[in-house]
Backbone of each chain as ProteinMPNN parsed JSONL, in Angstrom:
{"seq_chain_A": "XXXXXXXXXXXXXXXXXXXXXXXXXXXXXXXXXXXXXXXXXXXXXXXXXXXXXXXXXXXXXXXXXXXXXXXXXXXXXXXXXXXXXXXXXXXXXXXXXXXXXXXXXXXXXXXXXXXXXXXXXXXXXXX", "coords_chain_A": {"N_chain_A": [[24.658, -5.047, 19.035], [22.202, -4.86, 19.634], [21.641, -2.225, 19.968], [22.098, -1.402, 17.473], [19.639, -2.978, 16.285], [17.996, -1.892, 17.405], [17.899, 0.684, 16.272], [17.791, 0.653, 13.888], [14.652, -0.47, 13.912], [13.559, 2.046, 15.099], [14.026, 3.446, 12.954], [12.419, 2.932, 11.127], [10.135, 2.89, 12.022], [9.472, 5.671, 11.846], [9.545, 5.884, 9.834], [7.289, 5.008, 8.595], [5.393, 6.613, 10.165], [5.94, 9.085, 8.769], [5.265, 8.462, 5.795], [2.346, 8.446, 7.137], [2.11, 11.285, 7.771], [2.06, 11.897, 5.314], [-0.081, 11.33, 4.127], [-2.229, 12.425, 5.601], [-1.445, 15.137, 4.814], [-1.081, 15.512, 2.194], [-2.392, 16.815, -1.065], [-4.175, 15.96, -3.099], [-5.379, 12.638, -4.381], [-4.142, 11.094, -5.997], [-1.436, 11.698, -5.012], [-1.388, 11.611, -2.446], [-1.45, 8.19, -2.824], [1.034, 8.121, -3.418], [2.436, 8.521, -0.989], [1.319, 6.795, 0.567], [2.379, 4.474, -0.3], [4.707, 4.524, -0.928], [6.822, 4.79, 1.506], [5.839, 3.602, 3.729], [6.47, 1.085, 2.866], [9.736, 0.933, 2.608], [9.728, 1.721, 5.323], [8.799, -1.061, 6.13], [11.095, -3.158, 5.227], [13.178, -1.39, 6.892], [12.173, -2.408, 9.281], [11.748, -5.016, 9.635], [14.675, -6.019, 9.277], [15.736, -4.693, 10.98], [14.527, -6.552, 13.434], [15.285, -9.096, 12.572], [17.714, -8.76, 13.122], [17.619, -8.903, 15.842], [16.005, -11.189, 16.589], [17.446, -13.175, 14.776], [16.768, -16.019, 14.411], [16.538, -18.393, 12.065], [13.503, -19.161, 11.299], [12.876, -16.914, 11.932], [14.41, -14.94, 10.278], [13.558, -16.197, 7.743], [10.566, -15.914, 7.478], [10.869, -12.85, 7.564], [12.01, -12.079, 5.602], [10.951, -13.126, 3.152], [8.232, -12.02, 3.816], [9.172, -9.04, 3.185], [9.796, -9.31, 0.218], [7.063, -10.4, -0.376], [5.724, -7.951, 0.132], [7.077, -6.355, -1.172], [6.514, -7.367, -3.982], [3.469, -7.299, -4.038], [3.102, -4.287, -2.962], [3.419, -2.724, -5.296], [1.53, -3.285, -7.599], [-0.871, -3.881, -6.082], [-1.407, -0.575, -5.896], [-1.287, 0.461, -8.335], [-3.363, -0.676, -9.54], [-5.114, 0.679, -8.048], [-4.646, 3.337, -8.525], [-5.569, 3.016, -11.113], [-8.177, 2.41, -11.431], [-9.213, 4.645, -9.087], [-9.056, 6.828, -11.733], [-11.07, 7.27, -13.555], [-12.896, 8.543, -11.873], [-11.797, 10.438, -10.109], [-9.76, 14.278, -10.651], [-7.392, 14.641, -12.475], [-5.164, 17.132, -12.281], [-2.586, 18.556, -11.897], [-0.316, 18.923, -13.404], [-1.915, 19.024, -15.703], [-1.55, 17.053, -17.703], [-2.462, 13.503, -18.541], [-2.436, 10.509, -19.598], [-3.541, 8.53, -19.545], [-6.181, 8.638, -19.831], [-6.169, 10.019, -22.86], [-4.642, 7.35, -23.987], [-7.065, 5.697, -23.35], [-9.053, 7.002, -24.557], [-7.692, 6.529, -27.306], [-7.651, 3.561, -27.304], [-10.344, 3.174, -27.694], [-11.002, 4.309, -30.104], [-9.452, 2.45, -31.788], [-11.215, 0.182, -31.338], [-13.155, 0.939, -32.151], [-13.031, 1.04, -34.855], [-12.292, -1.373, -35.613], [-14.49, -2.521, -35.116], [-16.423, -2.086, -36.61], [-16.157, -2.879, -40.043], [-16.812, -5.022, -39.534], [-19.45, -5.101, -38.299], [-20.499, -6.425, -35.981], [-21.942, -5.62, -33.247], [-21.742, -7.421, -31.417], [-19.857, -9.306, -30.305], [-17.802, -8.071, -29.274], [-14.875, -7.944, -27.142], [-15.989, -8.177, -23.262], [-14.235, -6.698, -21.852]], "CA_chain_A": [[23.646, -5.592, 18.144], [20.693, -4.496, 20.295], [21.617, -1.378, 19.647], [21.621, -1.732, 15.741], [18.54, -3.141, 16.053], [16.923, -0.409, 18.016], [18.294, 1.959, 15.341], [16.617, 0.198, 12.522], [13.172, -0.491, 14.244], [12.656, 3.634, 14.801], [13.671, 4.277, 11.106], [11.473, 2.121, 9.617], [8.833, 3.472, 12.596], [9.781, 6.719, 11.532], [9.37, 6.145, 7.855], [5.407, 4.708, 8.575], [4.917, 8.246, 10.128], [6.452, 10.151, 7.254], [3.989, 8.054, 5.239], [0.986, 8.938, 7.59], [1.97, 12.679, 7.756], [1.959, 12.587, 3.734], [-1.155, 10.85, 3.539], [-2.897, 13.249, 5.809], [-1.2, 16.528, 4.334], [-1.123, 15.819, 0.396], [-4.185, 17.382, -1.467], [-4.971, 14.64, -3.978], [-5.297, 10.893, -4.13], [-2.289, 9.991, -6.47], [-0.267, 12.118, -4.338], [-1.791, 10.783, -1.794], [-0.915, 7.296, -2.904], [2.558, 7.846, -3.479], [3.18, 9.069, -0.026], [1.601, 5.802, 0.997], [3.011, 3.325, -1.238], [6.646, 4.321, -0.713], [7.298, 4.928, 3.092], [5.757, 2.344, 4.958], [7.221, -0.08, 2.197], [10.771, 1.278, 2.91], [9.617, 1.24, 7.208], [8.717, -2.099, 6.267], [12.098, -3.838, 5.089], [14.163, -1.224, 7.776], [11.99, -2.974, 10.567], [12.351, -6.282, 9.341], [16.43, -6.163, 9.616], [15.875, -4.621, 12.815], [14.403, -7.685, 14.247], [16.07, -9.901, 12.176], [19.009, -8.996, 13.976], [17.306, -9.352, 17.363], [15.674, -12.522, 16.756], [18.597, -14.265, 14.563], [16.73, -17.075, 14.023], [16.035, -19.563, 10.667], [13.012, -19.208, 11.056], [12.304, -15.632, 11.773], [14.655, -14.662, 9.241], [12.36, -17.041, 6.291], [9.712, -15.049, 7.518], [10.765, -11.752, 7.664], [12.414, -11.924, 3.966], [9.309, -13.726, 2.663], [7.155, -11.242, 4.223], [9.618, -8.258, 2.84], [9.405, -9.913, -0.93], [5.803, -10.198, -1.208], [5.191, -6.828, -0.042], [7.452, -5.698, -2.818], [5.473, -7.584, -5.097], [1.769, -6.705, -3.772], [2.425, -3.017, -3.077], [3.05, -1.341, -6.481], [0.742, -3.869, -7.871], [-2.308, -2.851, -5.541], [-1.507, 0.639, -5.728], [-1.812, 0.81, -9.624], [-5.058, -1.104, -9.383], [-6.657, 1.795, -7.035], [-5.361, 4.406, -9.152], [-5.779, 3.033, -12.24], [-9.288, 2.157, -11.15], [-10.05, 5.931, -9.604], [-8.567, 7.561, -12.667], [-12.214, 8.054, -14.205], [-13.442, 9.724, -10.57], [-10.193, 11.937, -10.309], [-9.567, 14.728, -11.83], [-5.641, 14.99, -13.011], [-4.867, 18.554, -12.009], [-0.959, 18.987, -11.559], [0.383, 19.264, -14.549], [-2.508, 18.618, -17.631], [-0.963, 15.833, -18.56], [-3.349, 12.626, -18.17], [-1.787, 9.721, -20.654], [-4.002, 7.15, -19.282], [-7.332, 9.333, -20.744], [-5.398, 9.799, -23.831], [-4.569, 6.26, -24.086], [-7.97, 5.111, -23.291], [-9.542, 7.232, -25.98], [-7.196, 5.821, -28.452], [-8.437, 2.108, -27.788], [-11.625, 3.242, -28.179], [-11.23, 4.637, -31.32], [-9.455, 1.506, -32.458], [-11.855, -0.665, -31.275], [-14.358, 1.348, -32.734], [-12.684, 1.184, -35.822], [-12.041, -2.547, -36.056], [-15.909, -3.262, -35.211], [-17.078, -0.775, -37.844], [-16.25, -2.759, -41.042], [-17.144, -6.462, -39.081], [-21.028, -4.985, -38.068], [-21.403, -7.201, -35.339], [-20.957, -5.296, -32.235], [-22.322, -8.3, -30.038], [-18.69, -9.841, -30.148], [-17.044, -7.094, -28.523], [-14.836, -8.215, -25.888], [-16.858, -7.436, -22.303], [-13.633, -5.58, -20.996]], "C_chain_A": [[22.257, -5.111, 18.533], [20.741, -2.886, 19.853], [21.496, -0.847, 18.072], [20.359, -1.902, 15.995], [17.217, -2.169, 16.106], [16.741, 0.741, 16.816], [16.771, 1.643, 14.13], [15.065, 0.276, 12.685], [12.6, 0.792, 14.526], [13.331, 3.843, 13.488], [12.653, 3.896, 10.764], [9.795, 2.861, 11.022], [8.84, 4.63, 11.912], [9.376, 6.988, 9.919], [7.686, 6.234, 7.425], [5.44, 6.14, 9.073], [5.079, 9.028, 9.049], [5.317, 9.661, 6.692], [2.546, 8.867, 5.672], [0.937, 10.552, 7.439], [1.33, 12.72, 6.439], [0.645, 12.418, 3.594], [-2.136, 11.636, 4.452], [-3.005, 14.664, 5.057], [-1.282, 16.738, 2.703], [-2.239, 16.127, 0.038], [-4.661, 16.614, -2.63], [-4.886, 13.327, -4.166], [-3.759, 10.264, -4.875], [-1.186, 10.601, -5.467], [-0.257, 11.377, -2.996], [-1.423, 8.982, -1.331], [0.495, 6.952, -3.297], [3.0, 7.656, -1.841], [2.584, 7.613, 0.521], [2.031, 4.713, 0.637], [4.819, 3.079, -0.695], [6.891, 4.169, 0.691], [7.048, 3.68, 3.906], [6.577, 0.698, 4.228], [8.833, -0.55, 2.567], [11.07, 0.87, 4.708], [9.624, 0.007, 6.872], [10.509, -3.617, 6.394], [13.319, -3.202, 6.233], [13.679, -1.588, 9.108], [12.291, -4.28, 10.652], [13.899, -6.809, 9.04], [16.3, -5.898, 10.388], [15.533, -6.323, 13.656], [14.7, -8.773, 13.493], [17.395, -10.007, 12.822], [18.934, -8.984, 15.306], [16.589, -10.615, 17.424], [17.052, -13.468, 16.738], [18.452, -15.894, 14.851], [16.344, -17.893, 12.582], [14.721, -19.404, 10.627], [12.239, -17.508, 11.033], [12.995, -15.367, 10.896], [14.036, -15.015, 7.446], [11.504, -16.344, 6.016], [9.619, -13.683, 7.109], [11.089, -11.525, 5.847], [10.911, -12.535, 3.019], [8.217, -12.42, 2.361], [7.617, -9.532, 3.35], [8.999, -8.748, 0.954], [7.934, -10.072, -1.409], [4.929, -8.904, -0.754], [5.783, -6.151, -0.859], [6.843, -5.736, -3.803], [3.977, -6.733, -5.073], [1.8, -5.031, -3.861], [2.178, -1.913, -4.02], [1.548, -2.382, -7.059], [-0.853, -3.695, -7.367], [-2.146, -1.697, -6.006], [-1.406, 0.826, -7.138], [-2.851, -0.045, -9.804], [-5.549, -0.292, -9.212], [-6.009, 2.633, -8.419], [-5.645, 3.997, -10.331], [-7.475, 2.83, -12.356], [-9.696, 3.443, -10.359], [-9.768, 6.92, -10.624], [-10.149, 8.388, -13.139], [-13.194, 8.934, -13.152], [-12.707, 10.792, -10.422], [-9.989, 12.957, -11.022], [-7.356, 14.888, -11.831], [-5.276, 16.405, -13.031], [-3.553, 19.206, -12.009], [-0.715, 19.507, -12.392], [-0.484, 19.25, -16.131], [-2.079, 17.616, -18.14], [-1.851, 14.336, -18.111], [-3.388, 11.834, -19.476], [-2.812, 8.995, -20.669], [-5.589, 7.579, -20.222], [-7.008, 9.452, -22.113], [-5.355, 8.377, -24.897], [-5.89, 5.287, -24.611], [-8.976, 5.622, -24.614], [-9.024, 6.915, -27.241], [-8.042, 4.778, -28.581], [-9.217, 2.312, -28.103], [-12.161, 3.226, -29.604], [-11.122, 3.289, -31.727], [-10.608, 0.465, -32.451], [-13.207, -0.309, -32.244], [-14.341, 1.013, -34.498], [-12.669, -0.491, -36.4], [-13.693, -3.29, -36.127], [-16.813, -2.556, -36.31], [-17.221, -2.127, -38.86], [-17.521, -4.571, -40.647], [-18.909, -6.348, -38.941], [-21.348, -5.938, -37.01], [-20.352, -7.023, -34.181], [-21.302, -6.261, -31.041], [-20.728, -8.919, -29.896], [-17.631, -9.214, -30.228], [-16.646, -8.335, -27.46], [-15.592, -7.445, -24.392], [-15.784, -6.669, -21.512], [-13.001, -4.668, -21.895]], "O_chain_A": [[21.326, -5.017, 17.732], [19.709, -2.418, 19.372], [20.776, 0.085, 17.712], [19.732, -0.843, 15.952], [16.208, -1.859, 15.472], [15.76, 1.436, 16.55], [15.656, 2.047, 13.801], [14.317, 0.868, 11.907], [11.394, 0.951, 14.337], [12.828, 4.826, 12.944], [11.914, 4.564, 10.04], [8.668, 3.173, 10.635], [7.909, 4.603, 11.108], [9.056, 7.938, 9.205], [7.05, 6.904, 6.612], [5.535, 6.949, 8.151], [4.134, 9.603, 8.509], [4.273, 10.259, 6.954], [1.855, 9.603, 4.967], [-0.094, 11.1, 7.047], [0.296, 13.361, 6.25], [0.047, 13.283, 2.954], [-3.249, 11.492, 3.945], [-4.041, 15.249, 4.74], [-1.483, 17.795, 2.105], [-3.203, 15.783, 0.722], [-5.805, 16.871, -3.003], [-3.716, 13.0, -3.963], [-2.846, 9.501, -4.56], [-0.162, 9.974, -5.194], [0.669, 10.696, -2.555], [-1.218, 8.523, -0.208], [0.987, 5.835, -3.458], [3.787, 6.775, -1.492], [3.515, 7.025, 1.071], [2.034, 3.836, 1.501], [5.611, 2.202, -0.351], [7.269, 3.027, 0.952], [7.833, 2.976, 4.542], [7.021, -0.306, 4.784], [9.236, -1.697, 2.757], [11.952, 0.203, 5.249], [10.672, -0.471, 7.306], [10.8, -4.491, 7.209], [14.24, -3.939, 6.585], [14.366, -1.298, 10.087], [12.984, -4.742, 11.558], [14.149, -7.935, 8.609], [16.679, -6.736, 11.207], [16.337, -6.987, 14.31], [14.121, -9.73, 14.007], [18.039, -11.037, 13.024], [19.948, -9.041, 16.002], [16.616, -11.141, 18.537], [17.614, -14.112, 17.624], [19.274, -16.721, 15.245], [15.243, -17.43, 12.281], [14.472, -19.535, 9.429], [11.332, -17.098, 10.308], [12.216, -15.474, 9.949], [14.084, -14.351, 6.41], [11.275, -15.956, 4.87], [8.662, -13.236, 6.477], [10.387, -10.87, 5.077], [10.101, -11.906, 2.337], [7.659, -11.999, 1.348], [6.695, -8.835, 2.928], [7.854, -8.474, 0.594], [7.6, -9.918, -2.584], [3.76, -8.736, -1.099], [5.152, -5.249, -1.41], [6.526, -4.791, -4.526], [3.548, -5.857, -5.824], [0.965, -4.402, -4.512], [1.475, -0.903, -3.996], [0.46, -1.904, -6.739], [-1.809, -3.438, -8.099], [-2.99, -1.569, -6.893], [-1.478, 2.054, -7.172], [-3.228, 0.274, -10.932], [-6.52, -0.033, -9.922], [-6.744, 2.649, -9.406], [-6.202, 4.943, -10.889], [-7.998, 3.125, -13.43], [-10.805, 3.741, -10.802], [-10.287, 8.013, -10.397], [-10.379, 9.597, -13.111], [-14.025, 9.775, -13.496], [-13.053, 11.956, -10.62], [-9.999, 12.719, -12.229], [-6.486, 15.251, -11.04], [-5.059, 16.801, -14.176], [-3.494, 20.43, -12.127], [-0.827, 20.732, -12.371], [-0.01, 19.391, -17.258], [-2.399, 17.386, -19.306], [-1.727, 14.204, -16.893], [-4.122, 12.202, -20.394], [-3.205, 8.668, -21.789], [-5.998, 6.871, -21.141], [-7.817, 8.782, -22.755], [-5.784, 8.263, -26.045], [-5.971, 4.534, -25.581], [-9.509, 4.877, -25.435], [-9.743, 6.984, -28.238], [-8.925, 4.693, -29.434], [-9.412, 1.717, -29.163], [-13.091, 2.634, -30.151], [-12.149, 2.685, -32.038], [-10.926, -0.076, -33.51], [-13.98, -1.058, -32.84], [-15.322, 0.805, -35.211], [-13.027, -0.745, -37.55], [-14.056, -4.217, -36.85], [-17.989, -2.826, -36.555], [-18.311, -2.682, -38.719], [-18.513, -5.004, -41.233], [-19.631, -7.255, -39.355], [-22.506, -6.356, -37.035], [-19.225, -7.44, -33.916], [-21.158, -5.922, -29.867], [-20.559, -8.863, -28.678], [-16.663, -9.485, -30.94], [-17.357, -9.243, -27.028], [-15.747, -6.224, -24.412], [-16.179, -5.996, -20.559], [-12.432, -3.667, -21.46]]}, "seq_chain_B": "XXXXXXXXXXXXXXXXXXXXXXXXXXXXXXXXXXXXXXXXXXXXXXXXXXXXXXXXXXXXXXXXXXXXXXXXXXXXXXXXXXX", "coords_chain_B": {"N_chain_B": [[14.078, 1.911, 23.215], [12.232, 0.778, 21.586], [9.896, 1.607, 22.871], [10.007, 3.322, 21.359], [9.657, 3.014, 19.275], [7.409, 2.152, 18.599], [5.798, 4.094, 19.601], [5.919, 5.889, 17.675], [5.029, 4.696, 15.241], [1.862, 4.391, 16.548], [1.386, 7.165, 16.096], [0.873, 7.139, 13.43], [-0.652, 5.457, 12.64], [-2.53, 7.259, 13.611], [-2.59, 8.896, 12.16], [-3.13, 7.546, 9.372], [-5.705, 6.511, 10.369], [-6.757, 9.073, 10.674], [-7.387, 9.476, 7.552], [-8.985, 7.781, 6.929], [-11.123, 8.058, 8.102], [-11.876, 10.769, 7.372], [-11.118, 11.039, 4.471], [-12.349, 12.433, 1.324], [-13.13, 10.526, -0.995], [-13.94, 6.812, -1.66], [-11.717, 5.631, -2.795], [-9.444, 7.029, -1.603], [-9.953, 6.26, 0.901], [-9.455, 3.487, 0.911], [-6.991, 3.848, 0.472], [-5.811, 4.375, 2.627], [-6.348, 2.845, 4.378], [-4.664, 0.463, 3.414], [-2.363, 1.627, 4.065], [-2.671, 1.705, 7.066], [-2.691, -1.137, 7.197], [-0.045, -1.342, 6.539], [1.096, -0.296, 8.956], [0.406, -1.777, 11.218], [1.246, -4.64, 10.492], [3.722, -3.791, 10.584], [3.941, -2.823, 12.83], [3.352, -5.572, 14.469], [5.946, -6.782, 13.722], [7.995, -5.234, 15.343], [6.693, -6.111, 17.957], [7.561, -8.266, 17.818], [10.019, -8.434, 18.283], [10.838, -7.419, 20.269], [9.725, -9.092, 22.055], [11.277, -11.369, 21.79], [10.107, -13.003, 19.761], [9.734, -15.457, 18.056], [7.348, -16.913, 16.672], [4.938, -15.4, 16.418], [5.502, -14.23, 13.652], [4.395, -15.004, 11.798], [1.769, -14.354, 11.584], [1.71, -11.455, 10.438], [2.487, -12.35, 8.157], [0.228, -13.574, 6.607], [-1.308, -10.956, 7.197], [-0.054, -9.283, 5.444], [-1.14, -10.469, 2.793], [-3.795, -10.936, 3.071], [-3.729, -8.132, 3.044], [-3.542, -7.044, 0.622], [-5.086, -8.74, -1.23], [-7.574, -7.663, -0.523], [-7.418, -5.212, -1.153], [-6.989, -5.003, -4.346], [-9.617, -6.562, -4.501], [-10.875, -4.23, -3.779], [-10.54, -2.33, -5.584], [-11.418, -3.046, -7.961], [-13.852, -3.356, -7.475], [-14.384, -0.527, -7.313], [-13.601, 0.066, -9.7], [-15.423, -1.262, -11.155], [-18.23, -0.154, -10.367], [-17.694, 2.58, -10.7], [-16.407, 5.216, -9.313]], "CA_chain_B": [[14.488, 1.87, 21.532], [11.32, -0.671, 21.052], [8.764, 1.933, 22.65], [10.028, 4.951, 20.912], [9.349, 2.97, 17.877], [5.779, 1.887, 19.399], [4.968, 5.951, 19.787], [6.395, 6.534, 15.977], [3.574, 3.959, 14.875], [0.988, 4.856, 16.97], [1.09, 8.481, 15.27], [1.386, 6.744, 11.731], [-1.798, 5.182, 12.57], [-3.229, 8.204, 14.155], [-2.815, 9.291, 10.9], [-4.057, 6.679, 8.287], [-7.575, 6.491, 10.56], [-8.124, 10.12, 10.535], [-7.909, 9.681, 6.406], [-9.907, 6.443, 6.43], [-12.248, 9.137, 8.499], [-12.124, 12.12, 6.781], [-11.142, 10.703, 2.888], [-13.657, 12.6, 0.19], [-14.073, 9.521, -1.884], [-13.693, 5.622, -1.025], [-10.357, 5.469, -2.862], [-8.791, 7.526, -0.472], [-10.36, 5.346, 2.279], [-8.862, 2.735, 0.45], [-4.936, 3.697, 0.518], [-5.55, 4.567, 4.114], [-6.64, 1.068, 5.117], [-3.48, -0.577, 3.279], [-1.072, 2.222, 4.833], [-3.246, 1.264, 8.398], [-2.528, -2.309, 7.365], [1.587, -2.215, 6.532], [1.645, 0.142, 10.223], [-0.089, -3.125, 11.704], [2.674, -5.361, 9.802], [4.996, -3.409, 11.145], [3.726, -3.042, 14.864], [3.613, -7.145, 14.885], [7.013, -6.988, 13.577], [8.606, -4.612, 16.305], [6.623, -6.743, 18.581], [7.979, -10.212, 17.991], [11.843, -8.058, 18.34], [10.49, -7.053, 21.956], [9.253, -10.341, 22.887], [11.851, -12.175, 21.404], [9.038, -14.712, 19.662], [9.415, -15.638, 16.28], [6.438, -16.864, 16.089], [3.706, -14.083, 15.476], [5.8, -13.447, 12.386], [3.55, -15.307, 10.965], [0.716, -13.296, 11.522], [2.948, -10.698, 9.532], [2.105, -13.133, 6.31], [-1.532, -13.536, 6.701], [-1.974, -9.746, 7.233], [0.042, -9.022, 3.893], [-1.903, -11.735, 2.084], [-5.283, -10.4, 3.18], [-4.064, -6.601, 2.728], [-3.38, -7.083, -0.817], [-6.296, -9.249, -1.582], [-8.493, -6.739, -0.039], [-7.054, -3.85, -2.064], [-7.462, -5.496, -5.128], [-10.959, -6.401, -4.563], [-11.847, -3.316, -3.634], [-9.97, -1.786, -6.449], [-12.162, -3.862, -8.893], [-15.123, -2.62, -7.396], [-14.191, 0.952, -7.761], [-13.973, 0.206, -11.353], [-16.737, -1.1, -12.01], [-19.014, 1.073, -9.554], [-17.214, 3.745, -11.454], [-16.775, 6.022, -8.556]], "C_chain_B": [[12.839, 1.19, 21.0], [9.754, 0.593, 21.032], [8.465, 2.862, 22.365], [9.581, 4.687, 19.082], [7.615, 2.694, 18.282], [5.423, 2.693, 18.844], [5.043, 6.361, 18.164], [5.126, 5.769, 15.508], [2.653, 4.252, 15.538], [0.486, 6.673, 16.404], [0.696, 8.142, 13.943], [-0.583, 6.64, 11.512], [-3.462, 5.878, 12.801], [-3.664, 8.544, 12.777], [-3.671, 8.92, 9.804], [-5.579, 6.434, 8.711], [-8.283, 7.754, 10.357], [-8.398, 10.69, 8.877], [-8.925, 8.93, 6.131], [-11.62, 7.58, 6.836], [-13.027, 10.267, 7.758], [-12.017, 11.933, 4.846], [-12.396, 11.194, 2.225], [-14.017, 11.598, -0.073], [-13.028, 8.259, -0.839], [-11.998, 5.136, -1.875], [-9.413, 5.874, -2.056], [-8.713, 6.65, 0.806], [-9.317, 3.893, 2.156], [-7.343, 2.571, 0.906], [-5.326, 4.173, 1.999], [-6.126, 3.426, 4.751], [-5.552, 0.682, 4.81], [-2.374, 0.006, 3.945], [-1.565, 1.947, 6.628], [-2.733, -0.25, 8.484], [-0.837, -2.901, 7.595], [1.638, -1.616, 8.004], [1.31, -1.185, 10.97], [1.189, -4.271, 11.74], [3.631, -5.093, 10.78], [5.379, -3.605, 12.56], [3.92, -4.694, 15.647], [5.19, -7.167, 15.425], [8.11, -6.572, 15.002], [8.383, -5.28, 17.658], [7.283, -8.17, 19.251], [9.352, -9.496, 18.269], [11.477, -8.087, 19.558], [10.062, -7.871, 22.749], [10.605, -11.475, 22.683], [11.194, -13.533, 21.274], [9.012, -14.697, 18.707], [7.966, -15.939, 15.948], [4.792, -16.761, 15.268], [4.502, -13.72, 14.255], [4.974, -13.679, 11.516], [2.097, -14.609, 10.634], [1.171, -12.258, 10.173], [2.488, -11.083, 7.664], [1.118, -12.751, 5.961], [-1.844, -11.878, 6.619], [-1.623, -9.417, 5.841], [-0.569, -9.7, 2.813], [-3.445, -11.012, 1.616], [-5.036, -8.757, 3.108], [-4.142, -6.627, 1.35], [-4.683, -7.546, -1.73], [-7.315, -8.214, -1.771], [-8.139, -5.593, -1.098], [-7.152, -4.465, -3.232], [-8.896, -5.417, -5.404], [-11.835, -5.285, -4.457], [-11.886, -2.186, -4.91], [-11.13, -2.302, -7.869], [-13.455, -3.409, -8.641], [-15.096, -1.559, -7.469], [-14.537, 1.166, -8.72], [-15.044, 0.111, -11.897], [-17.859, -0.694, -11.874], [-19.038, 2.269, -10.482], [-16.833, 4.893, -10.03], [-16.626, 5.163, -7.088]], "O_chain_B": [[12.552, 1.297, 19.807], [8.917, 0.724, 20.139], [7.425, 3.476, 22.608], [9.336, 5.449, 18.147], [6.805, 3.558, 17.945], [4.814, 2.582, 17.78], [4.222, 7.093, 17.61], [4.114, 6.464, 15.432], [2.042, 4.794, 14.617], [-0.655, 7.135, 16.413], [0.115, 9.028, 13.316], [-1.4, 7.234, 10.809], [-4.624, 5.568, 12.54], [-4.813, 8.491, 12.339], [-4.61, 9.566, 9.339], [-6.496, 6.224, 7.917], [-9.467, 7.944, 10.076], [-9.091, 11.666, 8.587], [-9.741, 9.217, 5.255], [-12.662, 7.761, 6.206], [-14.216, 10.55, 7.61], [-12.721, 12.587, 4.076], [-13.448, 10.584, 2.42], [-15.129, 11.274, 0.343], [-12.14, 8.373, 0.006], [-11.284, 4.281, -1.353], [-8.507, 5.095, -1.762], [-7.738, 6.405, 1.517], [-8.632, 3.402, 3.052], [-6.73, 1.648, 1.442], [-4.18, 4.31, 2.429], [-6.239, 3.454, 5.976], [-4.935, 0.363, 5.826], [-1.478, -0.703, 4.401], [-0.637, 2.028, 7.433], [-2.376, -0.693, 9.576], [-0.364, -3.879, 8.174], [2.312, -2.395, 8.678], [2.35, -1.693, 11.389], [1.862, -4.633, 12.705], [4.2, -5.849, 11.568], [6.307, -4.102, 13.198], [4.362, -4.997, 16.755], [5.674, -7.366, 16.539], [8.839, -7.393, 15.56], [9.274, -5.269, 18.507], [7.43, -8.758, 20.322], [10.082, -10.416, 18.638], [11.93, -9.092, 20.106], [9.943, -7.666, 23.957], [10.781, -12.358, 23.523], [11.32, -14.579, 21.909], [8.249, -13.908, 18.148], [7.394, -15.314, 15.055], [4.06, -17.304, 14.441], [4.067, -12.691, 13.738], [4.694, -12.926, 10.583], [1.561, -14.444, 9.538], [0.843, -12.517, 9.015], [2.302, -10.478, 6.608], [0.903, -11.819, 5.186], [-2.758, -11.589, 5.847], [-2.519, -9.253, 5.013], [-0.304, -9.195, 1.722], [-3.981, -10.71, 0.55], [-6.043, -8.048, 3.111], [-5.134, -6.027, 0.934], [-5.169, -6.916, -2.669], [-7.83, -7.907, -2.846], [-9.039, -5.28, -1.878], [-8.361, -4.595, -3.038], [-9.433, -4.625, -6.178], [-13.012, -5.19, -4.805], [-12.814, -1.43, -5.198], [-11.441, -1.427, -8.678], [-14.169, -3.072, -9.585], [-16.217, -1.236, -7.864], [-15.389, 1.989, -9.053], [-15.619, 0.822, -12.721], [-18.657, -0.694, -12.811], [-20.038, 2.828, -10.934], [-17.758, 5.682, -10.223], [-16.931, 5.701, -6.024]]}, "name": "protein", "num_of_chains": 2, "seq": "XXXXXXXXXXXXXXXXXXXXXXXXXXXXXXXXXXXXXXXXXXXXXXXXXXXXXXXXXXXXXXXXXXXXXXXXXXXXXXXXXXXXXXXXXXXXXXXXXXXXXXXXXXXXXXXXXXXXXXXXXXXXXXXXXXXXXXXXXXXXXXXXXXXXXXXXXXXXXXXXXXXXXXXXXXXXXXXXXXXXXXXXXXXXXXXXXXXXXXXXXXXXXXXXXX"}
């Protein structure tokens, strides 16, 4: 069992490096934020079985699953905040393809379109 | 086994400070604070296996609590900074 454990606690170390390599070596921020989004998420739940099976107690186990579960939740959830929030600093270079610019100039239009016939652009929503 | 995972995190982190360091813009700085914050997480975690002490796990909470928060907030100010 100690030996299981050991196993698990350098993957999931192993996985946070992978992460850090990416996030030194990738050349732009979304890439950037993939490489840290996924890895240490992945280290995270293969360290937390590691010492789940070296504690093996009720209460570290509450914890550790707890603690696994709301970093599932929080980390895509932050990490489309940032980029969706530096999208307009960024430029989108990979592939040309940039939906979210796209997208955003649609609403615009519509919005533009729906306050047109009304004349009263003070009751715009402020976001 | 415990301080070969230690050395694996201690590189991770090597890592995520010299982006928080070197990052062009403050988004960058950004995802290299929360990937600084789960190696942290993690380092507790490996800790409390090596002590056999449940309970710093709790720490563990509080840090994910306040990494998330933090990224958020800062995320919000990005936006509306612009930049």
């Amino acid at each position: 069992m100690h030996v299981l454990s050991g196993i698990l606690l350098v993957a999931g170390a192993a996985f946070v490096l992978i992460g850090g390599i990416g996030v030194i070596r990738f050349g732009d921020f979304l890439s950037r934020t993939h490489a840290q989004a996924k890895a240490p998420t992945m280290g995270l739940i293969l360290c937390a079985a590691g010492a789940a099976l070296e504690l093996r107690s009720a209460v570290a186990i509450c914890t550790l699953v707890l603690v696994v579960i709301l970093q599932l939740i929080t980390v895509p959830v932050g990490t489309h905040m940032l980029g969706r929030a530096a999208h307009g600093t960024i430029e989108v270079s990979i592939d040309e393809v940039d939906e979210l610019a796209r997208d955003k100039a649609r609403w615009a239009e519509e919005a533009g379109a729906d306050a047109a016939p009304a004349g009263q652009p003070g009751d715009e929503p402020a976001s | 086994m415990n301080t070969a995972a230690f050395v694996l995190l201690a590189g991770a982190a090597f890592a995520f400070t010299y982006r928080i360091l070197r990052g062009p813009t403050l988004p960058d700085r950004v995802v290299a604070v929360d990937g600084l914050l789960a190696t942290i997480m993690i380092g507790v975690i490996v800790a409390a296996a090596r002590q056999n002490e449940s309970v710093i796990l709790a720490t563990v909470l509080v840090v994910a609590i306040a990494g998330f928060v933090g990224t958020s907030a800062l995320a919000r100010f990005i936006e509306r900074r612009g930049g």
